[in-house]
VEXDREN-2710 file (C-alpha; in Angstrom, 1 decimal):
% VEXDREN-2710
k/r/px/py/pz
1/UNK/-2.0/15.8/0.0
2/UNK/0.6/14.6/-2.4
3/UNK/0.9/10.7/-2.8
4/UNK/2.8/8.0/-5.1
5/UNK/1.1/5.3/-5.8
6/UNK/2.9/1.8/-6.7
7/UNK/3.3/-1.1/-8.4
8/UNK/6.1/-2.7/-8.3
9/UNK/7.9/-5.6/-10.0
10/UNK/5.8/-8.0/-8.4
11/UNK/2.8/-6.5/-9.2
12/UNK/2.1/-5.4/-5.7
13/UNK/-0.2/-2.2/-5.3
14/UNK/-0.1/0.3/-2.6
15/UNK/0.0/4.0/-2.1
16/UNK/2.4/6.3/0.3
17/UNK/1.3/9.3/1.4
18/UNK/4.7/12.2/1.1
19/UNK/5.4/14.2/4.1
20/UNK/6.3/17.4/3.3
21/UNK/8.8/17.6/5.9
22/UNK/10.9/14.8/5.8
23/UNK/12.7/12.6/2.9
24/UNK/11.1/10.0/1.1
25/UNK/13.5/7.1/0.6
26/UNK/12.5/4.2/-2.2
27/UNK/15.1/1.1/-2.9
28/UNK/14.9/-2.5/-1.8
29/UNK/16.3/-2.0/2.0
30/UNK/13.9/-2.3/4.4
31/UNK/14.6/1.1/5.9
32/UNK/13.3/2.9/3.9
33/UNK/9.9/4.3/3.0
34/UNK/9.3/2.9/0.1
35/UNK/10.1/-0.7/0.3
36/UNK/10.3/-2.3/-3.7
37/UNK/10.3/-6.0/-4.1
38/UNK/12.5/-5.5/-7.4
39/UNK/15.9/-7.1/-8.1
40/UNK/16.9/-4.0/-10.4
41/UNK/16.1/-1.4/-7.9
42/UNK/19.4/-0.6/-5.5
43/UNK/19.1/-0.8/-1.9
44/UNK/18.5/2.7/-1.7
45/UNK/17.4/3.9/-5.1
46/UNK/16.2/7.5/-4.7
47/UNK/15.0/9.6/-2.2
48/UNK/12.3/12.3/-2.4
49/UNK/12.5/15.7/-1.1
50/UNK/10.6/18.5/-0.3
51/UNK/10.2/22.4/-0.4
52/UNK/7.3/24.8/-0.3
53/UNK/4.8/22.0/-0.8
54/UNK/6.9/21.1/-4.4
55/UNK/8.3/17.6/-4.1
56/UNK/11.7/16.9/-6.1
57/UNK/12.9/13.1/-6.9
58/UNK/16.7/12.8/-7.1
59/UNK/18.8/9.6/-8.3
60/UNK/20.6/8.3/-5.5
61/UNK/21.0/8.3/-2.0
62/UNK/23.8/10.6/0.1
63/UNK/26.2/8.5/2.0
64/UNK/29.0/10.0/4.2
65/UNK/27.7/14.0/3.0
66/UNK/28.0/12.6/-0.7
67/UNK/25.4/11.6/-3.5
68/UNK/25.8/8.2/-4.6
69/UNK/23.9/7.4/-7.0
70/UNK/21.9/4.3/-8.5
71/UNK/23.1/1.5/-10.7
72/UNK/20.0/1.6/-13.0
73/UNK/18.8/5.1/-12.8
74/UNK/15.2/7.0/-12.6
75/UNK/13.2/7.2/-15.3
76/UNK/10.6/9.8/-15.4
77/UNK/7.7/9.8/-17.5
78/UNK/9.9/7.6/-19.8
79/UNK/13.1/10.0/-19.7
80/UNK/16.1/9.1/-17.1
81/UNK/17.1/11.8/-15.1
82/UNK/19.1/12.9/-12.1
83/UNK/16.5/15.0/-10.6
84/UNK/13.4/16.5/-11.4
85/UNK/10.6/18.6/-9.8
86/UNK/7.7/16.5/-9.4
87/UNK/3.9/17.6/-10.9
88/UNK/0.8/15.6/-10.7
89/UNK/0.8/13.1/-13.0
90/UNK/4.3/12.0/-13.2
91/UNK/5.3/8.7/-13.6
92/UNK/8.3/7.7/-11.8
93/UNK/10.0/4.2/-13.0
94/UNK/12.3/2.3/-11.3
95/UNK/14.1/-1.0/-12.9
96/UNK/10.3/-3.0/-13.0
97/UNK/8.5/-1.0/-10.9
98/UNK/6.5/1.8/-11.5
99/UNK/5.1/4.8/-9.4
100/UNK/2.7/7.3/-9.8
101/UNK/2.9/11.3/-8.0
102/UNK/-0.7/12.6/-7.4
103/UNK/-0.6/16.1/-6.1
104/UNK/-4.1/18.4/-6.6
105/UNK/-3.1/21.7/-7.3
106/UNK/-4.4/23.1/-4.2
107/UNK/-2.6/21.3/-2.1
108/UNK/0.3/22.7/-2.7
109/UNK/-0.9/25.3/-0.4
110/UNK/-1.6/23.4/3.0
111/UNK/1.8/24.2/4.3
112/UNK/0.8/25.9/7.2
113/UNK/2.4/27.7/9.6
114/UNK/1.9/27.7/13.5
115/UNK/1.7/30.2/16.5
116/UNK/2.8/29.6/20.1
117/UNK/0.6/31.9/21.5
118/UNK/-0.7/30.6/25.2
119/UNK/-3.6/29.1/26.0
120/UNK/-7.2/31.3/27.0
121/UNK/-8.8/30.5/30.0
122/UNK/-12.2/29.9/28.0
123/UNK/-12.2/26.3/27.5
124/UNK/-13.9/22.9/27.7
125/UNK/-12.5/19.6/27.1
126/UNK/-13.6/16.3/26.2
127/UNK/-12.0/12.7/26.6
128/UNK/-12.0/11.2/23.6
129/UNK/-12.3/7.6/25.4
130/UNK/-15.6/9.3/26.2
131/UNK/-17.0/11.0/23.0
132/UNK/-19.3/8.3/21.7
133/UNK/-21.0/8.6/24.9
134/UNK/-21.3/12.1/25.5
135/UNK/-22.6/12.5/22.1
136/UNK/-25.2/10.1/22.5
137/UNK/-26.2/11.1/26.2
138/UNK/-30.1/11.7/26.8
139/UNK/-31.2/15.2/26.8
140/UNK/-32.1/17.1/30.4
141/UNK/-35.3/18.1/30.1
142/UNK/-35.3/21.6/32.2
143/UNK/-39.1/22.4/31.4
144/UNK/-42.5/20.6/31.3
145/UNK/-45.2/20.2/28.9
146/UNK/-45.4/20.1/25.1
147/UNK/-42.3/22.5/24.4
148/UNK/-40.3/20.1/26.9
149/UNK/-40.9/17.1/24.5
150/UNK/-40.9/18.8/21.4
151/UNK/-37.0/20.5/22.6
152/UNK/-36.8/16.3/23.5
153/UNK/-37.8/15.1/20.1
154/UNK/-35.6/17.5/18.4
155/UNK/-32.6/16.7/20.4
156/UNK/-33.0/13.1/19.7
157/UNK/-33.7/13.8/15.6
158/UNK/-30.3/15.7/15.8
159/UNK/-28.8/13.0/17.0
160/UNK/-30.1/10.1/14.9
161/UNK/-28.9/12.1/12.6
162/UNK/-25.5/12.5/13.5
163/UNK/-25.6/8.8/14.4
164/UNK/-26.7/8.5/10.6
165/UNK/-23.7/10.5/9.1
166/UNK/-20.9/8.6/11.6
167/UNK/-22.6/5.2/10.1
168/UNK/-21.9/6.4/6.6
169/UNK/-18.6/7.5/7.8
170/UNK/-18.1/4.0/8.7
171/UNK/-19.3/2.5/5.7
172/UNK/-17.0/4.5/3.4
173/UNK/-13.9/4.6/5.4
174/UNK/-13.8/0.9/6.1
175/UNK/-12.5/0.1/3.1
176/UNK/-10.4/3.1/1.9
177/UNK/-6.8/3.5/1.8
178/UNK/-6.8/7.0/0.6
179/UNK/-5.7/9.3/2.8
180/UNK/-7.0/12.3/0.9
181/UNK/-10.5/10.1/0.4
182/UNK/-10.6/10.0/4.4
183/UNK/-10.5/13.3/5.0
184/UNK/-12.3/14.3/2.7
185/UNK/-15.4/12.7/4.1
186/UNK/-14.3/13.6/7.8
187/UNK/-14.5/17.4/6.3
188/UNK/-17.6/16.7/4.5
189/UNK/-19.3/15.6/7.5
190/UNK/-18.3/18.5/10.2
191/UNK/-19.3/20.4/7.5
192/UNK/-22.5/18.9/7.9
193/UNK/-22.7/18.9/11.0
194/UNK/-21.3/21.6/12.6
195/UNK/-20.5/25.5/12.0
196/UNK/-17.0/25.2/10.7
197/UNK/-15.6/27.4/8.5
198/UNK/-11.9/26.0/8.4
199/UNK/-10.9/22.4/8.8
200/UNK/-7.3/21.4/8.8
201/UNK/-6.1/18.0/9.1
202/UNK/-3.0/17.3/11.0
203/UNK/-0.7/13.7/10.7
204/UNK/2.0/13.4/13.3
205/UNK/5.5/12.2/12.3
206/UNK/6.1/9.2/14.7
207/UNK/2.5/8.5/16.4
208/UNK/4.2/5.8/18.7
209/UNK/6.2/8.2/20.3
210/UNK/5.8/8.4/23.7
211/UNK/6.6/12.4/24.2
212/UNK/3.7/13.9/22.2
213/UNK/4.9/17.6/22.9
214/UNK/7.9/16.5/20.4
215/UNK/6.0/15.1/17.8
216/UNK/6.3/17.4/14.4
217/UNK/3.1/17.5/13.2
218/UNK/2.1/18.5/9.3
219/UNK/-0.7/19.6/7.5
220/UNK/-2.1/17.4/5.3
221/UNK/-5.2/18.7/3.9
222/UNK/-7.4/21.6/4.5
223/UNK/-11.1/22.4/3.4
224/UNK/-13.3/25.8/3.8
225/UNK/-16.8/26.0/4.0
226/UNK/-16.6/28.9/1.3
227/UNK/-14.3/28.9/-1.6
228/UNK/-14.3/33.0/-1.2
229/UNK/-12.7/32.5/2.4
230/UNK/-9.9/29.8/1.2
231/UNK/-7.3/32.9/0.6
232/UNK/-8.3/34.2/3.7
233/UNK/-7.8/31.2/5.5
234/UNK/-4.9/29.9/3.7
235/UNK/-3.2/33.2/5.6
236/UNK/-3.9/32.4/9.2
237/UNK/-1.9/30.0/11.4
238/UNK/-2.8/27.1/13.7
239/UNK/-2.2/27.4/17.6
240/UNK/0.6/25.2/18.7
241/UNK/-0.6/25.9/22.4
242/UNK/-3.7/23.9/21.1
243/UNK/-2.2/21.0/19.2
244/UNK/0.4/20.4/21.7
245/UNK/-2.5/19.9/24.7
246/UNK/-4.8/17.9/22.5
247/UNK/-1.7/15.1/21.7
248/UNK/-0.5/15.4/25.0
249/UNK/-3.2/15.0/27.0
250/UNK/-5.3/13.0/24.5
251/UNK/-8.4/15.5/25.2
252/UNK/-10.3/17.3/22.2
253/UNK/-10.1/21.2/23.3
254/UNK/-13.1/24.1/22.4
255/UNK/-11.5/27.3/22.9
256/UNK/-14.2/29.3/23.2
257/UNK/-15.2/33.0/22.8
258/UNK/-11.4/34.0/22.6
259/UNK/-11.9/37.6/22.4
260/UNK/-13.2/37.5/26.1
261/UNK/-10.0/36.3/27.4
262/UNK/-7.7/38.7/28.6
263/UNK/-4.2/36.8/27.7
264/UNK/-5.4/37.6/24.2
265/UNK/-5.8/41.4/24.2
266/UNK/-2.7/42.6/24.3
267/UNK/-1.1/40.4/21.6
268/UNK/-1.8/39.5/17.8
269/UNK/-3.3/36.2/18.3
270/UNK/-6.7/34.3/17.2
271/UNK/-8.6/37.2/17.8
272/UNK/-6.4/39.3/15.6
273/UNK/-7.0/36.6/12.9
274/UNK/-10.5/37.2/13.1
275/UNK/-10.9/33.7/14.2
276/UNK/-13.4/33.4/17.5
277/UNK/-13.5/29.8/18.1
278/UNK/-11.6/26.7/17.3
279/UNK/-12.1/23.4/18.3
280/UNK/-9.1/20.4/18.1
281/UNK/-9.7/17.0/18.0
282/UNK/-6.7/14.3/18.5
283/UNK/-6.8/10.9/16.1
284/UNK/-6.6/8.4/18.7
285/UNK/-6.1/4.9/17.8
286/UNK/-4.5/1.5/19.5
287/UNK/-0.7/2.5/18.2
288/UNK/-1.1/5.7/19.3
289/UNK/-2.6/9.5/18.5
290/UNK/-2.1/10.3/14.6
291/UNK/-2.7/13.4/14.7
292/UNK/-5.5/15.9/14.9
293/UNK/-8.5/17.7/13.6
294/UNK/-8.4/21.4/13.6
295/UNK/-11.5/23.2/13.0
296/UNK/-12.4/26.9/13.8
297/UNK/-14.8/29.7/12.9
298/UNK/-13.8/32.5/10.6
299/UNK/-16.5/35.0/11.6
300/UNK/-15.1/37.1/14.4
301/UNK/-18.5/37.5/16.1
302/UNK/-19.3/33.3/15.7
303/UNK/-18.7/30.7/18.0
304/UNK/-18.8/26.8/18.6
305/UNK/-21.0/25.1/21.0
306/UNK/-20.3/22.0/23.4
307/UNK/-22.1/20.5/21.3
308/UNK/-19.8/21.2/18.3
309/UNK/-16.8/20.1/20.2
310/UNK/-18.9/16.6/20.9
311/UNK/-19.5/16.0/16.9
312/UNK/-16.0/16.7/15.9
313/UNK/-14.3/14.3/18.5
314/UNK/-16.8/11.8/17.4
315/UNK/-16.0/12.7/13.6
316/UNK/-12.0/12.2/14.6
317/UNK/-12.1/9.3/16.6
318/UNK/-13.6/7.8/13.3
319/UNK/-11.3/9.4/11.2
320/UNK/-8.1/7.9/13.2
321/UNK/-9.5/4.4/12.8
322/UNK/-9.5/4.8/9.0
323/UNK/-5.6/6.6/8.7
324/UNK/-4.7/3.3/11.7
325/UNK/-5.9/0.8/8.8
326/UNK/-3.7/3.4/6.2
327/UNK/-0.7/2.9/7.9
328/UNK/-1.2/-0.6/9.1
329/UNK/-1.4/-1.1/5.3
330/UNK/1.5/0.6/4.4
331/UNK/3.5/-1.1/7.3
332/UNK/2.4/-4.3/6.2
333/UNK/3.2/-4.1/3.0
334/UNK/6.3/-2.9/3.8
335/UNK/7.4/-5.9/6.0
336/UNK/5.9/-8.3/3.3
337/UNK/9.0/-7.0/1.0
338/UNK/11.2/-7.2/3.5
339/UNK/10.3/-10.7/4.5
340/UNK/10.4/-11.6/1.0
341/UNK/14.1/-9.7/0.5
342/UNK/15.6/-11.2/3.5
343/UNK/13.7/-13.8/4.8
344/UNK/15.5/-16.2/2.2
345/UNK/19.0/-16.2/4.1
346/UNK/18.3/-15.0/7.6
347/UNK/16.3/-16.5/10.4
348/UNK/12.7/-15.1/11.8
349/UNK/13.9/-13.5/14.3
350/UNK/16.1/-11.8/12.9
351/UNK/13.9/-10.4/10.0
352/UNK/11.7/-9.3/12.8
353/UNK/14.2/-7.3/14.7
354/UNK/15.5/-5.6/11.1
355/UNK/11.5/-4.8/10.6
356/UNK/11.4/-3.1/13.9
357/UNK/14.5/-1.5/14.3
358/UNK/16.1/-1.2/11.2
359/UNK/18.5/1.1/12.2
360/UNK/20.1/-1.1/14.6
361/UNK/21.3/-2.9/11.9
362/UNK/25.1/-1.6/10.6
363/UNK/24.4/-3.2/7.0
364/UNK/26.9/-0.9/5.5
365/UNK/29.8/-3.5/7.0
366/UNK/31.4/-3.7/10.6
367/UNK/33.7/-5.9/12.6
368/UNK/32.2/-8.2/14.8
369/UNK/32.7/-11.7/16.2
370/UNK/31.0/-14.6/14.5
371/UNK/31.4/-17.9/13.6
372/UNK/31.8/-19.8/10.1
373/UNK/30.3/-22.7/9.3
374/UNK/30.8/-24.7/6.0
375/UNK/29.4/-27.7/4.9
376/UNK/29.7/-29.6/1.5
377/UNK/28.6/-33.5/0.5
378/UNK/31.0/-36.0/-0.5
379/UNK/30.1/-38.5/-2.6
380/UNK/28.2/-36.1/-4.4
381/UNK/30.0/-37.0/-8.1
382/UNK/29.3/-40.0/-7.6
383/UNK/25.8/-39.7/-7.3
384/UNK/25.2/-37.7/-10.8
385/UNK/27.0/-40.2/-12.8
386/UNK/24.8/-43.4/-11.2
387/UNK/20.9/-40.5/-10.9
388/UNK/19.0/-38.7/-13.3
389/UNK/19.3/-35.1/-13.7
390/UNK/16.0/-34.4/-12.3
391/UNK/16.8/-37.1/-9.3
392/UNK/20.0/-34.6/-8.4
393/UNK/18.1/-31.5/-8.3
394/UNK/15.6/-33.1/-6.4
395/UNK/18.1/-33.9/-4.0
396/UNK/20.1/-31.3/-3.9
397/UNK/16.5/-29.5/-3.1
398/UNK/15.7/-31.5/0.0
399/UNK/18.8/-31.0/1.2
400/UNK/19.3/-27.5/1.1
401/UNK/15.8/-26.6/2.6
402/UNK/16.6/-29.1/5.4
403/UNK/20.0/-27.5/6.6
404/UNK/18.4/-24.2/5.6
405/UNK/15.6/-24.9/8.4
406/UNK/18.5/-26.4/10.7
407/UNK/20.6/-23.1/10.3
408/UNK/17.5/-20.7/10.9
409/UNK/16.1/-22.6/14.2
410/UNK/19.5/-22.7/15.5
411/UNK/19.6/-18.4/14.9
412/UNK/22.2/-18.6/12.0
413/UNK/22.3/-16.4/9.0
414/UNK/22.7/-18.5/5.5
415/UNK/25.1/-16.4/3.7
416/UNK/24.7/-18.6/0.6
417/UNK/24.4/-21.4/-1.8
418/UNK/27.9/-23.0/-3.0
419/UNK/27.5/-25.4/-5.5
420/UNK/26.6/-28.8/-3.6
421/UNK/27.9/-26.7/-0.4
422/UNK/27.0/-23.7/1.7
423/UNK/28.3/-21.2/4.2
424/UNK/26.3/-20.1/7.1
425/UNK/27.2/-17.0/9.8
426/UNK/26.0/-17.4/13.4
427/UNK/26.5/-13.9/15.1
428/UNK/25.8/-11.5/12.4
429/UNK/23.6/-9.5/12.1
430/UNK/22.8/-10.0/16.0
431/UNK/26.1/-11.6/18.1
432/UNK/25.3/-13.5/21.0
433/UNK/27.2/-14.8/23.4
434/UNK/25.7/-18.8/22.5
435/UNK/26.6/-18.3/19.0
436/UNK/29.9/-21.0/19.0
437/UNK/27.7/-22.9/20.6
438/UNK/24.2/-22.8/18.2
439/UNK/26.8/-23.5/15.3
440/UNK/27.9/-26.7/16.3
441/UNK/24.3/-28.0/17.6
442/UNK/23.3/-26.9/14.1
443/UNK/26.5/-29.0/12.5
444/UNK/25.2/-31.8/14.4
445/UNK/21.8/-31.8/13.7
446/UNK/22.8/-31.3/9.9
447/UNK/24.7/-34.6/10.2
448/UNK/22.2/-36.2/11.9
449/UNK/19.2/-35.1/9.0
450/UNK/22.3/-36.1/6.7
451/UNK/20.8/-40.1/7.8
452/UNK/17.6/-39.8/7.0
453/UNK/18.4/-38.0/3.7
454/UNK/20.6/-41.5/2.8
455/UNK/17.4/-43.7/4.2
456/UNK/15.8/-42.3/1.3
457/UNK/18.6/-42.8/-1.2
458/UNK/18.8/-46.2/-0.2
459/UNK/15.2/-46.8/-0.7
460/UNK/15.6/-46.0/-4.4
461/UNK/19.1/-47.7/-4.7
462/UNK/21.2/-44.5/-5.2
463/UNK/24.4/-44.3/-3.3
464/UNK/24.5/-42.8/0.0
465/UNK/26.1/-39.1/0.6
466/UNK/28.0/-37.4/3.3
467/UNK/28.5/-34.5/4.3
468/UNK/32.2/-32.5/5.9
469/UNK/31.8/-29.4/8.0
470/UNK/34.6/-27.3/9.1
471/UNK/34.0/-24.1/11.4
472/UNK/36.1/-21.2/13.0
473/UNK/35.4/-18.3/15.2
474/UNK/36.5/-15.0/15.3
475/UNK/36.4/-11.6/13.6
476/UNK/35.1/-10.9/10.2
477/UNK/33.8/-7.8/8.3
478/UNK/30.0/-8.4/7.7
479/UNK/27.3/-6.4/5.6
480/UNK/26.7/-5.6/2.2
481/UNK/29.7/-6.4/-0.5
482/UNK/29.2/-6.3/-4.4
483/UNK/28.6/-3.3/-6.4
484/UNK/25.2/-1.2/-6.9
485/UNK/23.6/-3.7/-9.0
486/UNK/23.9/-7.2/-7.6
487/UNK/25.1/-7.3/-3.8
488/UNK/25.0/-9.6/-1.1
489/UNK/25.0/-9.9/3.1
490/UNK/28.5/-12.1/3.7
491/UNK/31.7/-12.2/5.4
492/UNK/35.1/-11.6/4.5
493/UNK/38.2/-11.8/6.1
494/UNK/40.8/-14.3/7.7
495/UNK/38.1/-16.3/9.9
496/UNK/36.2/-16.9/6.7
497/UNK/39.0/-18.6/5.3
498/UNK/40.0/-20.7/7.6
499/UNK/36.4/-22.4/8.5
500/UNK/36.5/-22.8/4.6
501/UNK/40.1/-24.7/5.0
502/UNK/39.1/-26.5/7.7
503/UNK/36.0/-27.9/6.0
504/UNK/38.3/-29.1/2.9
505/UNK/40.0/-31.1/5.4
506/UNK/37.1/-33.0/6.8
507/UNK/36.0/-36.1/5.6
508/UNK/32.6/-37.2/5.0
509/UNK/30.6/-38.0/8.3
510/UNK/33.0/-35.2/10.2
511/UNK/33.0/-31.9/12.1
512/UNK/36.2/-30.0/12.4
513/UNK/36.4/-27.2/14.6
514/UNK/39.4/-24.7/15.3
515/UNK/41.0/-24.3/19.4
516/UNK/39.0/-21.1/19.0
517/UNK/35.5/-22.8/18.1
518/UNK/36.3/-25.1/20.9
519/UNK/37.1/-22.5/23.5
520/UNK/33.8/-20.4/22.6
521/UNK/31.1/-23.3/22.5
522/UNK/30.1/-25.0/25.6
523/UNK/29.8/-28.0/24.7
524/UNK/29.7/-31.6/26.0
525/UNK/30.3/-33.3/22.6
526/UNK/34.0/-35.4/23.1
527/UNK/36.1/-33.6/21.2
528/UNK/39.0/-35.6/19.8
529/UNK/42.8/-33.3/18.3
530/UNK/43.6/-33.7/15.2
531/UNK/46.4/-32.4/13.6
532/UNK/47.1/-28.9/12.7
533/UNK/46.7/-27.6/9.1
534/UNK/48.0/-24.5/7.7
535/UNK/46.2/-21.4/6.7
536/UNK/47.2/-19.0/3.7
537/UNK/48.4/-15.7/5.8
538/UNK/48.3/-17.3/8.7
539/UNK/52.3/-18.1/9.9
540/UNK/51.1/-20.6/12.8
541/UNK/49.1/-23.6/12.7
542/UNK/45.4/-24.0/13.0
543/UNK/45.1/-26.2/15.9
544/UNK/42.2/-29.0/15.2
545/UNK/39.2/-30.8/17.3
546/UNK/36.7/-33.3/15.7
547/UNK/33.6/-33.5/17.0
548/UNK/32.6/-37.3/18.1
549/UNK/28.5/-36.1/17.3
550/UNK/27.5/-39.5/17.4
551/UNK/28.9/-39.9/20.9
552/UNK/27.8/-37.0/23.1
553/UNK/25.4/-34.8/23.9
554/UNK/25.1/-30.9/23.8
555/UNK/23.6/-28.9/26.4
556/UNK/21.2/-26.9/23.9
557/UNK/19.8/-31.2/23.6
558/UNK/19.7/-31.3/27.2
559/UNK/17.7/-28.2/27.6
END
């Protein structure tokens, strides 16, 4: 299995496992695969593809059927380049992060291929909500006397053994976060255990899908008992027929003695691999089946037992607990990158819905409704010339985490930082239909934490701030503006510039909010007119309202 393992410029370490058929994307964006908390990497950096179990990196990502590619290239193994075959090894570096390719040699050749043949008639199945206790059922004893408990005794010695082995299983793959390491052991151990010749391991694209019969599923590793039948077995293919039932129907599936069924004499199928047996185990965990364990005999004259089919359900349903914790990891650390990307300018909720459907996001830019909110202090001049440096900053701290806070609880996006002002979106990413209305509860309750900020001032005899707010709704272009190497989420457009007009024309202690503000937020604040002001490109006036906050109340402070 071929893997890149990463540090990146945080000095995060984790490891991703590359699927041999589909694209590996690496950049900052939380869409993609490879999620890097570094400032120099692009949004979407690279992308890693792959053919015939060789894996090739390429600069860039392709956008609208074109390659565009990154502001601060690839280096590999020191050297940039524009794309480059991957071998074990490598070391792939990208603006302060740095990632590793491991691929073995041999597992170049685990791109196997499938058959469709049907399904025999000889069969048993086994739940695999029910393995552990099947496996660890008490004998039948059938005769009497001393051979009775001596078939007894060794019954129960093959299964403290097996009990034994799926303990050190347990112990190992607790703590592992190697994919290869985990099946590794799982192979050691049916090895052990059973008759196998062949053991293939199987990782399905999407487990959380909820039509299994769709779900691609990929080879990831493959062991043989014998290194003399590894050519051999490299050669055969895996039964779809098989796969398909075990992650449908969450079963593990023996299909046994093969050559007596008659759907299989008249066509090249597992008997006419020389394979008798196999036995297919799904990887079942909480989020979902991961895939499968596909083991099978080699000699055409050998066969599994019930028994066998018992051991390697047992073996897989300890081997899916192990690749849940892999990709719990993976998705973890992936959402801690993304928190740490985004969760600066945009509210909880919103990170959380990017996290879990990233693609319902149109980052690139779109057109949408929203409304602008600006806010700036007065007074603010002032208050350098009479405060120490360190005084201002501290200030100017508490302040912006305070209307930060008030902008997130009240499901606005902070777009960003303007000197002693800010600008803040409500309705992008997500548009709702309260979002006129959360930006003026939010301007109120930023005039209102305004207060207590100047209790404090006066308590250490600084003069008192204020702060003007001016907002406007309508449509703007949102998404990502700037270049490859420093860009940012805004707003542009005509309804930016207006908020940002209007809140030049408030005074400290006031809200001004355009007819259209007015008209979209249901509110119960009195709202007094004002007199128009003109707009650059606008030919009519902007009608006015000021907000009397102190006065009323709104319905989100009713509720």
């Amino acid at each position: 299995m071929a893997l890149l393992k990463i540090t990146d410029a945080s000095g995060r370490q984790w490891q991703y496992p590359l699927n041999p058929k589909a694209v590996c994307t690496i950049g900052r964006a939380p869409d993609n695969c490879v999620v890097l908390d570094d400032p120099r990497a692009s949004r979407h950096h690279a992308h890693i593809t792959a053919e015939e179990g060789t894996f090739t990196i390429v600069d860039g990502v392709v956008v609208g059927g074109q390659l565009k590619r990154s502001a601060n290239k690839v280096l590999i193994n020191g050297e940039p380049g524009l794309s480059h075959e991957l071998k074990d090894g490598d070391r792939v570096t990208i603006g302060a992060s740095s990632m590793r390719f491991e691929q073995p040699p041999q597992e170049r050749a685990t791109d196997m291929r499938y058959d469709d043949k049907p399904l025999g008639h000889t069969q048993l199945l086994i739940s695999a909500n029910d393995v552990m206790s099947t496996v660890l059922k008490k004998p039948t004893t059938t005769t009497s006397g001393i051979m009775a408990r001596d078939k007894e005794m060794e019954a129960l010695q093959r299964k403290a053994n097996i009990l034994a082995e799926l303990y050190e299983m347990s112990k190992t793959l607790g703590s592992v976060f190697d994919l290869e390491k985990i099946f590794d052991k799982a192979c050691d151990i049916i090895f052990r255990v059973t008759p196998a010749d062949r053991v293939v391991a199987l990782l399905a694209e999407n487990s959380s899908s909820s039509n299994q019969d769709e779900v691609p599923l990929h080879p990831i590793a493959m062991r043989t008992r014998d290194e003399k039948l590894e050519a051999h077995a490299k050669r055969l293919t895996i039964g779809r027929t098989i796969t398909r039932k075990v992650m449908k129907d969450r079963v593990a599936l023996l299909s046994q003695d093969a050559a007596a069924d008659e759907e299989f004499a008249s066509v090249e199928s597992i008997v006419m691999q020389g394979v008798r047996s196999t036995i297919c185990a799904p990887l079942i965990a909480e989020s979902g089946v991961h895939g499968a364990l596909y083991a099978d005999r080699l000699d055409q004259f050998a066969s599994f037992r019930s028994d066998d089919l018992e051991l390697v359900t047992a073996v897989a349903a300890q081997t899916a607990v192990a690749v849940e914790n892999v990709r719990t990891h993976e998705r973890l650390a992936r959402e801690e990158v993304a928190r740490a990307n985004y969760g600066r300018f945009l509210p909880e909720y919103v990170v959380k819905q990017m996290l879990e459907n990233p693609e319902s996001f149109k980052l690139g830019g779109v057109n949408q409704t929203i409304t602008v909110l600006f806010a700036d202090i007065r007074g603010f001049t002032r208050l350098s010339e009479y405060a120490q440096p360190e005084k201002v900053v501290q200030l100017l701290n508490k302040y912006f985490t305070a209307m930060t806070d008030i902008i997130f609880a009240h499901g606005g996006t902070l777009d960003k930082f303007l000197g002693d002002g800010l600008m803040a979106l409500f309705g992008a990413p997500t548009a709702t239909p309260q979002d006129a209305s959360n930006a003026l509860d939010a301007a109120v309750a930023m005039q209102r934490r305004v207060m207590a900020i100047n209790d404090d001032l006066r308590s250490e005899a600084l003069p008192e701030v204020a702060i003007g707010i001016g907002m406007h709704t309508g449509v703007a272009t949102v998404g990502y503006i700037g270049s490859e190497r420093r860009s940012e989420y805004t707003a542009i457009g005509d309804t930016v510039n207006t908020a940002s007009r209007l809140e030049k024309n408030s005074q400290g202690g006031q809200i001004l909010i355009s007819e259209a503000t007015s008209t979209a937020a249901k509110t119960r604040y009195p709202l007094t007119p004002r007199d128009p002001i003109y707009v650059k490109n606008r030919v009519q006036p902007v009608p006015l309202f000021e907000v009397e906050w102190q006065q009323g109340t709104s319905l989100h402070d009713e509720q």
